[in-house]
CHARMM-style PDB file with segment names, atoms N, HN, CA, C and O in Angstrom:
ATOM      1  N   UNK     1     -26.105 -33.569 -47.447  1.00  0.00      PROA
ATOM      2  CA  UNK     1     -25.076 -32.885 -48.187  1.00  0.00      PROA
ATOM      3  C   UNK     1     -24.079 -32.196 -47.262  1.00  0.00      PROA
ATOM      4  O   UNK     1     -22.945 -31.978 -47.689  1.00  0.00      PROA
ATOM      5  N   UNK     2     -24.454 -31.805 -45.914  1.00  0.00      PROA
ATOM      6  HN  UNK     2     -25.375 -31.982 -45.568  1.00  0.00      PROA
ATOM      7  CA  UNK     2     -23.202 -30.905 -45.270  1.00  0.00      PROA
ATOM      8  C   UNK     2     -22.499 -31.932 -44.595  1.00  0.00      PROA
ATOM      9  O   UNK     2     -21.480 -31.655 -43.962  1.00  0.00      PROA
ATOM     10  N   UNK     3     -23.133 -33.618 -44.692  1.00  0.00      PROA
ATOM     11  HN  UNK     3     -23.961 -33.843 -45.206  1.00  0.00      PROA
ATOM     12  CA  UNK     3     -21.866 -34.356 -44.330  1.00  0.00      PROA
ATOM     13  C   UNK     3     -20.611 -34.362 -45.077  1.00  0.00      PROA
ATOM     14  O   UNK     3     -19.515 -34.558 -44.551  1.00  0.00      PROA
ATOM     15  N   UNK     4     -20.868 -34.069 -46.732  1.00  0.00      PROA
ATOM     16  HN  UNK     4     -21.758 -33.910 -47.159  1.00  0.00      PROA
ATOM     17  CA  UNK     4     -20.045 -34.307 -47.495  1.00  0.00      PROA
ATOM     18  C   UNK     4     -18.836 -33.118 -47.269  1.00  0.00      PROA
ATOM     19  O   UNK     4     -17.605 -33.113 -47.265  1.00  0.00      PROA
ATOM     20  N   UNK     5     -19.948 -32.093 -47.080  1.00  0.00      PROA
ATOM     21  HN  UNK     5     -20.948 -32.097 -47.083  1.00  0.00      PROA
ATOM     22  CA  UNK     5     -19.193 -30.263 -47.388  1.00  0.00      PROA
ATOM     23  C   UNK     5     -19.328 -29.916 -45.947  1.00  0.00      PROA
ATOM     24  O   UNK     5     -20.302 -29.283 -45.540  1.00  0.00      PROA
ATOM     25  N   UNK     6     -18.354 -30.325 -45.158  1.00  0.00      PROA
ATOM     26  HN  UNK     6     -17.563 -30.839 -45.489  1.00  0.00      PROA
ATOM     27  CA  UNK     6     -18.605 -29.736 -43.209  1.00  0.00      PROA
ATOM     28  C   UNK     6     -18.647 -28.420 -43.469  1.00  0.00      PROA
ATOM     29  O   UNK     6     -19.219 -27.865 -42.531  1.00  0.00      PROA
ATOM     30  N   UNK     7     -18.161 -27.307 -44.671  1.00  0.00      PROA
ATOM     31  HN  UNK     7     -17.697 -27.758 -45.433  1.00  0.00      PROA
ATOM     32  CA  UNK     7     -17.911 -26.073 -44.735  1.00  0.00      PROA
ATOM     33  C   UNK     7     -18.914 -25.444 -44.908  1.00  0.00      PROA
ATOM     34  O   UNK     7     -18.956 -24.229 -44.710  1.00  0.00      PROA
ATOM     35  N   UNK     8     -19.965 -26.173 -45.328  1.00  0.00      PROA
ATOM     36  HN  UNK     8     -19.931 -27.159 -45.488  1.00  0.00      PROA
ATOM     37  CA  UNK     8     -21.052 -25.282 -46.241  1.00  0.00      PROA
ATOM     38  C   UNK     8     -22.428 -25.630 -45.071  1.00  0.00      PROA
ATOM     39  O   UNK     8     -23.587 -25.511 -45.468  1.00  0.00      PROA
ATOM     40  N   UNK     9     -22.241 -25.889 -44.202  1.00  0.00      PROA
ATOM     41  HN  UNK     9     -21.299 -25.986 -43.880  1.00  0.00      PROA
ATOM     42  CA  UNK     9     -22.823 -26.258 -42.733  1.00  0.00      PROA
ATOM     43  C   UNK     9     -23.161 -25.163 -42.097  1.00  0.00      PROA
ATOM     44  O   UNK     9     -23.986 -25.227 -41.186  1.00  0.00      PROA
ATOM     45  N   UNK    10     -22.640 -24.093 -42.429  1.00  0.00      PROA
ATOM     46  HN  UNK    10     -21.969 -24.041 -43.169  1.00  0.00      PROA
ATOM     47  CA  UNK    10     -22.507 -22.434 -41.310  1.00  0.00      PROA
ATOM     48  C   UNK    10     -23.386 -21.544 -41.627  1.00  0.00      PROA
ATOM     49  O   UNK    10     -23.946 -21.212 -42.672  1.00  0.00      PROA
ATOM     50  N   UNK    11     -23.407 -21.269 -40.730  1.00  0.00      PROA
ATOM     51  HN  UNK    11     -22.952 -21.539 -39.881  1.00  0.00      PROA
ATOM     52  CA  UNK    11     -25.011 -19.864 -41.206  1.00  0.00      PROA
ATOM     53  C   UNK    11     -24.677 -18.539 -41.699  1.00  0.00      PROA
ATOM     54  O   UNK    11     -25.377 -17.875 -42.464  1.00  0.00      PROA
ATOM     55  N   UNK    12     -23.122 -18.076 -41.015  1.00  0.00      PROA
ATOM     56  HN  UNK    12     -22.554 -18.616 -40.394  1.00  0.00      PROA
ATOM     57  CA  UNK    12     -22.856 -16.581 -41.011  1.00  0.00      PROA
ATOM     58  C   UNK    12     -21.294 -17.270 -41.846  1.00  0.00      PROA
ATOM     59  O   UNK    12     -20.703 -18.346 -41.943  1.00  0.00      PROA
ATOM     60  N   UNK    13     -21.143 -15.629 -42.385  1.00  0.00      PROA
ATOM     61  HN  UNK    13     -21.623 -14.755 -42.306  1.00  0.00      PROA
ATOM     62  CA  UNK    13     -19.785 -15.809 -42.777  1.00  0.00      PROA
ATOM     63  C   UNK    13     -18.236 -15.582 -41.619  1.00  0.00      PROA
ATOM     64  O   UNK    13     -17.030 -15.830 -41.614  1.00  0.00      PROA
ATOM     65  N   UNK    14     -19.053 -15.096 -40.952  1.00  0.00      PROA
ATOM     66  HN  UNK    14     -20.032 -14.895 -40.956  1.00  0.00      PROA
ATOM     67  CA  UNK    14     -17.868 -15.396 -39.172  1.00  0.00      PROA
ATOM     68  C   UNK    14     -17.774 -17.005 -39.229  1.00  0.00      PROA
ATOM     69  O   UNK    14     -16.688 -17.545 -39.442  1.00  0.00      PROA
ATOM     70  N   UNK    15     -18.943 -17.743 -39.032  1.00  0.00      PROA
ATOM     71  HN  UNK    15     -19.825 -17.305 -38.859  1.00  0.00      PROA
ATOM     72  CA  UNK    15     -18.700 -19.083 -38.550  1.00  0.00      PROA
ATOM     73  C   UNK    15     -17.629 -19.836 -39.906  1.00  0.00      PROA
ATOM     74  O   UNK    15     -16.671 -20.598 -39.772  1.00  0.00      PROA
ATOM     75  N   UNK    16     -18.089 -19.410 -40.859  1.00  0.00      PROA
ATOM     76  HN  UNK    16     -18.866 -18.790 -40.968  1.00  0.00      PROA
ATOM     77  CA  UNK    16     -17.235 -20.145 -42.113  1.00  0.00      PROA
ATOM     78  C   UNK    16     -15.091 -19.793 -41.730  1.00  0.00      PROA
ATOM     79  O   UNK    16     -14.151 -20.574 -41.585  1.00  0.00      PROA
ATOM     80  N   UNK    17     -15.179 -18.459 -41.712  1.00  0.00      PROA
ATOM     81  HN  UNK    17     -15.943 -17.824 -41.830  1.00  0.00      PROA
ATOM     82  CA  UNK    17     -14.197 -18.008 -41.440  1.00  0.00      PROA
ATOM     83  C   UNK    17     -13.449 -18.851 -40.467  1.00  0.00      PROA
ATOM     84  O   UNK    17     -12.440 -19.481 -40.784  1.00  0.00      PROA
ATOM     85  N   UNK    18     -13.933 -18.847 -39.361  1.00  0.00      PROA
ATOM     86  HN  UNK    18     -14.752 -18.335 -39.104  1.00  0.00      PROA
ATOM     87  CA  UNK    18     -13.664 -19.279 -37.893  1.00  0.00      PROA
ATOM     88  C   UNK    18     -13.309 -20.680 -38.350  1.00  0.00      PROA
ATOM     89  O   UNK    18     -12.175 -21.057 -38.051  1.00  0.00      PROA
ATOM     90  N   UNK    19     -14.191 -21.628 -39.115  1.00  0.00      PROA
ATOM     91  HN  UNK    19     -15.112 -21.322 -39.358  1.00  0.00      PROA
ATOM     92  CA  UNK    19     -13.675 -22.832 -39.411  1.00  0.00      PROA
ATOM     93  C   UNK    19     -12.884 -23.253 -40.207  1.00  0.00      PROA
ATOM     94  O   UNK    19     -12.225 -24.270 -39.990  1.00  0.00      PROA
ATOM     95  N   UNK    20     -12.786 -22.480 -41.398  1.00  0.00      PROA
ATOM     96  HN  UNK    20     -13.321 -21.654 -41.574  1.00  0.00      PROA
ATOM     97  CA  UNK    20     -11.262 -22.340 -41.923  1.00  0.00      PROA
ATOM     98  C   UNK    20     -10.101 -22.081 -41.761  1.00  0.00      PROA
ATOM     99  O   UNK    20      -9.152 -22.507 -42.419  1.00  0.00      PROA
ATOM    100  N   UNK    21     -10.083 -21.130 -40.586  1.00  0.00      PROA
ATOM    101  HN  UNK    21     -10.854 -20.784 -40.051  1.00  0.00      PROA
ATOM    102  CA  UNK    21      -8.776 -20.789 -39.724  1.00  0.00      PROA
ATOM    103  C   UNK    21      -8.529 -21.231 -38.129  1.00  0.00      PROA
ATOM    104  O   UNK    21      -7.678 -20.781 -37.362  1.00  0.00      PROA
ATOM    105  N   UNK    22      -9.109 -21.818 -37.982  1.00  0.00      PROA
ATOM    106  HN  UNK    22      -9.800 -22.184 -38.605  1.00  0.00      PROA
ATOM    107  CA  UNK    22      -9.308 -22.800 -37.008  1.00  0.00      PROA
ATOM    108  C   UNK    22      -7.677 -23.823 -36.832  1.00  0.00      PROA
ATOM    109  O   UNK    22      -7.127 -24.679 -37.524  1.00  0.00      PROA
ATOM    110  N   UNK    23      -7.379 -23.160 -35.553  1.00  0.00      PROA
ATOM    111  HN  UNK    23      -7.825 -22.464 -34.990  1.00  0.00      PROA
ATOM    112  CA  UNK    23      -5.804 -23.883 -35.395  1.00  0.00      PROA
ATOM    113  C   UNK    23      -5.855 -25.717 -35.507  1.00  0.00      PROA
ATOM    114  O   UNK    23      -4.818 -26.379 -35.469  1.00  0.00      PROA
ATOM    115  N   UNK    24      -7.096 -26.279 -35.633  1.00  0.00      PROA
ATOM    116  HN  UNK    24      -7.939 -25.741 -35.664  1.00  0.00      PROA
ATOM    117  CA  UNK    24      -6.738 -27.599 -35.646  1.00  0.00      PROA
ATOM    118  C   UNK    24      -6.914 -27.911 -37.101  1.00  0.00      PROA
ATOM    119  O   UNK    24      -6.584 -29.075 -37.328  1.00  0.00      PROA
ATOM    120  N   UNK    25      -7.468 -27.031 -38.541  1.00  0.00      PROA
ATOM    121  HN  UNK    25      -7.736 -26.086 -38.356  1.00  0.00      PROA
ATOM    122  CA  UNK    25      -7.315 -27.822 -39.404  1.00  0.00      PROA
ATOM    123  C   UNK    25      -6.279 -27.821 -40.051  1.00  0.00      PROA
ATOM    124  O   UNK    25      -6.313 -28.272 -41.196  1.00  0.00      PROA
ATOM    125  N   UNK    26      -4.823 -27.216 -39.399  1.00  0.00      PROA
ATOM    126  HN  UNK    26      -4.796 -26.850 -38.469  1.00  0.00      PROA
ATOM    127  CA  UNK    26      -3.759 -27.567 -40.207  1.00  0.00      PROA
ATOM    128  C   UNK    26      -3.139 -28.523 -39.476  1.00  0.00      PROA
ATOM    129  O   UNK    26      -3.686 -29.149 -38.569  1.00  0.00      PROA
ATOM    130  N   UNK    27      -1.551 -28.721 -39.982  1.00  0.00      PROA
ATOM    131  HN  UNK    27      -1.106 -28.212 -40.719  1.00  0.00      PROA
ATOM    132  CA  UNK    27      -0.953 -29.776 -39.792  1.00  0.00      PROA
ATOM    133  C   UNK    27       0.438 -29.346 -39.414  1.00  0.00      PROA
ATOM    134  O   UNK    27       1.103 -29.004 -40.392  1.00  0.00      PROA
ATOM    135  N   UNK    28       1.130 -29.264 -38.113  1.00  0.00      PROA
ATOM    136  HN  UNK    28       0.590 -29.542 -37.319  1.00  0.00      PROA
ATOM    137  CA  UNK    28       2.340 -28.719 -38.055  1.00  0.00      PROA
ATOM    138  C   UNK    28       3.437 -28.973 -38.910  1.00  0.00      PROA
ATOM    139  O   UNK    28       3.790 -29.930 -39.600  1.00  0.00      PROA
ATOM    140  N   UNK    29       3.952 -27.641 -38.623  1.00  0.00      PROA
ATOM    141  HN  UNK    29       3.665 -26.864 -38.062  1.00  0.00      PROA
ATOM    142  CA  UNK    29       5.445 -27.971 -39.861  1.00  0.00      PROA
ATOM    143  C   UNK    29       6.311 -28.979 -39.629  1.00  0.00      PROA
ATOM    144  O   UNK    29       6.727 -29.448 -38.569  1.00  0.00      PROA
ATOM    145  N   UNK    30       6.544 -29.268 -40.827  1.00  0.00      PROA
ATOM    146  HN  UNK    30       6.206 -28.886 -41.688  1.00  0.00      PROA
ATOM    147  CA  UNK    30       7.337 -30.463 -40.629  1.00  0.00      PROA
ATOM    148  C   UNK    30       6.763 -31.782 -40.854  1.00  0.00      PROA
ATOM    149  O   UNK    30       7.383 -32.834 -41.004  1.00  0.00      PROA
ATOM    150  N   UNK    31       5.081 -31.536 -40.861  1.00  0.00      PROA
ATOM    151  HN  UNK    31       4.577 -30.681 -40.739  1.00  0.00      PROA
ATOM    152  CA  UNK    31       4.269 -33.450 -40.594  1.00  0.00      PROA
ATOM    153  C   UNK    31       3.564 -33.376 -42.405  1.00  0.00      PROA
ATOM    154  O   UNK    31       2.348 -33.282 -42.573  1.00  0.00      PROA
ATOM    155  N   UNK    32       4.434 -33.429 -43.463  1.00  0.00      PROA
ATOM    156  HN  UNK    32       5.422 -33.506 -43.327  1.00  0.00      PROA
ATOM    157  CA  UNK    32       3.532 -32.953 -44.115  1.00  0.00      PROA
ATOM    158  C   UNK    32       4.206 -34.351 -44.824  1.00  0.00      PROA
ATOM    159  O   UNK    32       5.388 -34.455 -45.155  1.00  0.00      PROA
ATOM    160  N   UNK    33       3.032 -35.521 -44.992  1.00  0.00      PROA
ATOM    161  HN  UNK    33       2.072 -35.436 -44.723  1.00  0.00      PROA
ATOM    162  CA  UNK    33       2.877 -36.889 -45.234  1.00  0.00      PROA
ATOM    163  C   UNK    33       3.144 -37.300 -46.850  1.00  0.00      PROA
ATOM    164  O   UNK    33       3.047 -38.439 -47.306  1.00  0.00      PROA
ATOM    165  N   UNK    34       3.469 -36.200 -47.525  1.00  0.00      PROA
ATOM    166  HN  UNK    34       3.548 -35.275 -47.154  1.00  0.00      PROA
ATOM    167  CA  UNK    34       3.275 -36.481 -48.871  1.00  0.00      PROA
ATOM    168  C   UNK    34       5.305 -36.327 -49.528  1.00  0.00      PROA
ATOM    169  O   UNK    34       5.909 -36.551 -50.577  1.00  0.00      PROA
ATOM    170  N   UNK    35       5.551 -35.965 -48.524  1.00  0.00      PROA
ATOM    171  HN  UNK    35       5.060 -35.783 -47.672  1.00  0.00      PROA
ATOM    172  CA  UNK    35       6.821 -35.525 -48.970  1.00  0.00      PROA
ATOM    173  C   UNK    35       7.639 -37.284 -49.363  1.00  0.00      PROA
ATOM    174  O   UNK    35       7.274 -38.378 -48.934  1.00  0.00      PROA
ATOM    175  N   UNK    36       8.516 -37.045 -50.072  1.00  0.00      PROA
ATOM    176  HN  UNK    36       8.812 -36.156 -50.420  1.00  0.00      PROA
ATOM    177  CA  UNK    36       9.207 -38.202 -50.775  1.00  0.00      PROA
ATOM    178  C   UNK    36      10.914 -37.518 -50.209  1.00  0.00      PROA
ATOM    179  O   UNK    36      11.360 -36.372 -50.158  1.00  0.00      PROA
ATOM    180  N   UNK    37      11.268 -38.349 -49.994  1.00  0.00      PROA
ATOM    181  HN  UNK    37      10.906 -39.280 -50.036  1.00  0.00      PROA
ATOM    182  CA  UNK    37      12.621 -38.501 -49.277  1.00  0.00      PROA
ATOM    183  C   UNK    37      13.465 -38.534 -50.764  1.00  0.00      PROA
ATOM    184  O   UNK    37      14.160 -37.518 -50.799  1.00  0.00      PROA
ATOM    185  N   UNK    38      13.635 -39.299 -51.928  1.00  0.00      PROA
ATOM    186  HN  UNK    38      13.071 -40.124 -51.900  1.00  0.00      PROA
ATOM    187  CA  UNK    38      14.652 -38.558 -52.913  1.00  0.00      PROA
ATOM    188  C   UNK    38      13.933 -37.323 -53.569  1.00  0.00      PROA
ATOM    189  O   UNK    38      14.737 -36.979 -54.435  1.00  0.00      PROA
ATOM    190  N   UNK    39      12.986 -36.570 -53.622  1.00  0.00      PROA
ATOM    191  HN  UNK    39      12.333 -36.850 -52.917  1.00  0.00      PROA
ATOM    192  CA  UNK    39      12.665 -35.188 -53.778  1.00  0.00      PROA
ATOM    193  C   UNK    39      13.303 -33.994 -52.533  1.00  0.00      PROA
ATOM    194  O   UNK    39      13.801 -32.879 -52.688  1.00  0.00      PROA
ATOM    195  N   UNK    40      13.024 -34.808 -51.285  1.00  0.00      PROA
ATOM    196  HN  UNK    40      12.620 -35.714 -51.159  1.00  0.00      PROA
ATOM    197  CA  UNK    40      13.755 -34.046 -50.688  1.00  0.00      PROA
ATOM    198  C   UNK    40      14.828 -33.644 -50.362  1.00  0.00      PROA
ATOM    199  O   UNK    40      15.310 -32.745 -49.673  1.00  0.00      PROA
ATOM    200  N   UNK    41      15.288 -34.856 -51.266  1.00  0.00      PROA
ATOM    201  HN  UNK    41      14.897 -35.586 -51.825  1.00  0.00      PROA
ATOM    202  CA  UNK    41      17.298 -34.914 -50.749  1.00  0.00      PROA
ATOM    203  C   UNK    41      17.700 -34.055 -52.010  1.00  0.00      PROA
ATOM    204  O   UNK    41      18.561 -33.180 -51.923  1.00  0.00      PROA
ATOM    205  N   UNK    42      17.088 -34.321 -53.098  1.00  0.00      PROA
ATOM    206  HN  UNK    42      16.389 -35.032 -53.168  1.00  0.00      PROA
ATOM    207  CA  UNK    42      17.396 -33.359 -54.122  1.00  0.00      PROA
ATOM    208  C   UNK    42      17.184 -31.804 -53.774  1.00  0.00      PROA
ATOM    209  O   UNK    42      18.020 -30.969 -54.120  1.00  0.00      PROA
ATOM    210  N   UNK    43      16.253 -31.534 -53.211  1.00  0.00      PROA
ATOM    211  HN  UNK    43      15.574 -32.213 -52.930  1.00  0.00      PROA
ATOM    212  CA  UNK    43      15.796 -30.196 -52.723  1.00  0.00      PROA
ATOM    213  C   UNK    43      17.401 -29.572 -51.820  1.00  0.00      PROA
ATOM    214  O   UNK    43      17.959 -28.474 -51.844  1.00  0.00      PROA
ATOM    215  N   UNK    44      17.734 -30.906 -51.071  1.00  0.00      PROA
ATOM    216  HN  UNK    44      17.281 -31.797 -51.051  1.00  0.00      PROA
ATOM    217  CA  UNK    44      19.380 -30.043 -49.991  1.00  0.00      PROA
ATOM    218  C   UNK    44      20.218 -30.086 -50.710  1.00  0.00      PROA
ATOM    219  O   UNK    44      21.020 -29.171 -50.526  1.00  0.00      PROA
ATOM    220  N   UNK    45      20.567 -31.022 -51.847  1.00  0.00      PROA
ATOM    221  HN  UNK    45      19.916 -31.766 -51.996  1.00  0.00      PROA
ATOM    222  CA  UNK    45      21.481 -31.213 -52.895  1.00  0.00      PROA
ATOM    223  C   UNK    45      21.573 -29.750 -53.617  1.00  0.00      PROA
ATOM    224  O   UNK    45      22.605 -29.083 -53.686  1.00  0.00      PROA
ATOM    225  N   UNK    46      20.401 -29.408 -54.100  1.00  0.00      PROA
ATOM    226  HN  UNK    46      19.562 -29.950 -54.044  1.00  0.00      PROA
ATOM    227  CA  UNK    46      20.541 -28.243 -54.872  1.00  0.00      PROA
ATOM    228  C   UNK    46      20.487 -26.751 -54.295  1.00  0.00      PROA
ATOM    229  O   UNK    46      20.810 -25.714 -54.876  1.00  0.00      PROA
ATOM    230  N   UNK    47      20.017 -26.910 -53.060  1.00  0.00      PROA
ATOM    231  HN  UNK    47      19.754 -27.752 -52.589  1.00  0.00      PROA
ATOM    232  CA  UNK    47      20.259 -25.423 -51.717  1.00  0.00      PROA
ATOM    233  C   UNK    47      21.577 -25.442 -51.696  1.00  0.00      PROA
ATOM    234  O   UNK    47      22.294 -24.553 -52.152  1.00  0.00      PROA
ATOM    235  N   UNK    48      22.073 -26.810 -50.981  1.00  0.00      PROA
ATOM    236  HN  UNK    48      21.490 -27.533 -50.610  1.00  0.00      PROA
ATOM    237  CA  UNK    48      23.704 -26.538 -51.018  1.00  0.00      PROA
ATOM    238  C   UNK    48      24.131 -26.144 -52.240  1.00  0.00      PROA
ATOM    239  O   UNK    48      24.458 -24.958 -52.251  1.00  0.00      PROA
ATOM    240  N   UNK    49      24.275 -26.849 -53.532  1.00  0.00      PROA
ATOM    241  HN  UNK    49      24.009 -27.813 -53.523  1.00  0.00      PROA
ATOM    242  CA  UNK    49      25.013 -26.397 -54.644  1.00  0.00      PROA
ATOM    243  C   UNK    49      24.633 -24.779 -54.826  1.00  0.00      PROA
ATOM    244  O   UNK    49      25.256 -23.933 -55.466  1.00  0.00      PROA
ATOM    245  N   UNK    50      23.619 -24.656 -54.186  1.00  0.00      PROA
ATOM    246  HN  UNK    50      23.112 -25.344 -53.665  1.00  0.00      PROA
ATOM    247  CA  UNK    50      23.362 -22.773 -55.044  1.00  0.00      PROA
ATOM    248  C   UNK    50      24.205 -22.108 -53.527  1.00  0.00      PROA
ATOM    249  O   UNK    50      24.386 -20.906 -53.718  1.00  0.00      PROA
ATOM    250  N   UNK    51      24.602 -22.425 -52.501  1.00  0.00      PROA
ATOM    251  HN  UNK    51      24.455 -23.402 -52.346  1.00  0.00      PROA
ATOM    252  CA  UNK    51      25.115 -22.179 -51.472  1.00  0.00      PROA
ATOM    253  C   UNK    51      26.780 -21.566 -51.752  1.00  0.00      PROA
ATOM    254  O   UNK    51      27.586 -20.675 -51.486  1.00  0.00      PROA
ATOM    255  N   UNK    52      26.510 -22.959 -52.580  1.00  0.00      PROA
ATOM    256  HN  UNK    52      25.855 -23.683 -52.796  1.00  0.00      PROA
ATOM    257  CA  UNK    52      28.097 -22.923 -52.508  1.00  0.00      PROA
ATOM    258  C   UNK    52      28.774 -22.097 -53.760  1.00  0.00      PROA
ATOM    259  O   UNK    52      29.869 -21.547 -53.648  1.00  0.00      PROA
ATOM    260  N   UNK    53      27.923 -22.076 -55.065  1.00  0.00      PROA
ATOM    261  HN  UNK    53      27.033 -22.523 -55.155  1.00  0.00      PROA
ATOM    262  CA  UNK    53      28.132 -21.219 -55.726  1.00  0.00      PROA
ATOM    263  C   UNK    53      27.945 -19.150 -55.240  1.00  0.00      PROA
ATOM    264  O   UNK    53      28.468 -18.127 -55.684  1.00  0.00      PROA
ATOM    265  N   UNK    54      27.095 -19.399 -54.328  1.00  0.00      PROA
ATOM    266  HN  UNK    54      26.670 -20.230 -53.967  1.00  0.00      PROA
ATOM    267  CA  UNK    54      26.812 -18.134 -53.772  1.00  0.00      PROA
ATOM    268  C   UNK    54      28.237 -17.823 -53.029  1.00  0.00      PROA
ATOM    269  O   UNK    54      28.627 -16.741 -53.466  1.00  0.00      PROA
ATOM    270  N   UNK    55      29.155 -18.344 -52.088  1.00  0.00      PROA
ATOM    271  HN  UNK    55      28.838 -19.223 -51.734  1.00  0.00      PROA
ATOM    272  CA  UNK    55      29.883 -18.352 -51.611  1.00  0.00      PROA
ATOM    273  C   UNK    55      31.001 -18.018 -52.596  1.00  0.00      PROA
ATOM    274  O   UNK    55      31.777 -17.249 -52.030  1.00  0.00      PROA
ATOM    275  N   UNK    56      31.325 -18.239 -53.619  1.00  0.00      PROA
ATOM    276  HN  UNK    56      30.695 -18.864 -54.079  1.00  0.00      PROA
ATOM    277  CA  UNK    56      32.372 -18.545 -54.560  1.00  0.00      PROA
ATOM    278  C   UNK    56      32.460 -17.656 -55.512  1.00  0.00      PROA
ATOM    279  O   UNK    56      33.435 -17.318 -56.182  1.00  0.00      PROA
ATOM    280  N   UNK    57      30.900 -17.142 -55.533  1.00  0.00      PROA
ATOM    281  HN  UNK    57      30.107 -17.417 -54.988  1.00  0.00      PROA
ATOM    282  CA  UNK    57      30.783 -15.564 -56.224  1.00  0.00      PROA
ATOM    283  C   UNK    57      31.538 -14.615 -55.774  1.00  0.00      PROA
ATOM    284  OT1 UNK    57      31.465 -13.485 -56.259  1.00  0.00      PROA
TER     285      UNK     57
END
């Protein structure tokens, strides 16, 4: 079973900690594999438009 759950493997609640915040289980900014390129273009589409309405206020 702690092959399934590597988390539930630890004896103390330091070691759990330590492996949850552990600089290698994230993923640097920017590498995040799920993102969709027309969600994201919509995302600058609509920063700019609130940009530009901010400006015009």
């Amino acid at each position: 079973m702690s092959q399934d759950y590597p988390l539930t493997a630890h004896k103390t609640i330091w070691d759990f900690l330590q492996a949850i915040f552990a600089p290698d289980q994230y993923m640097l900014g920017g590498n995040c594999y799920l993102w969709q390129r027309p969600l994201v273009g919509l995302h600058v589409i609509r920063a700019s438009d609130q940009s530009r309405n901010a400006i015009a206020a």
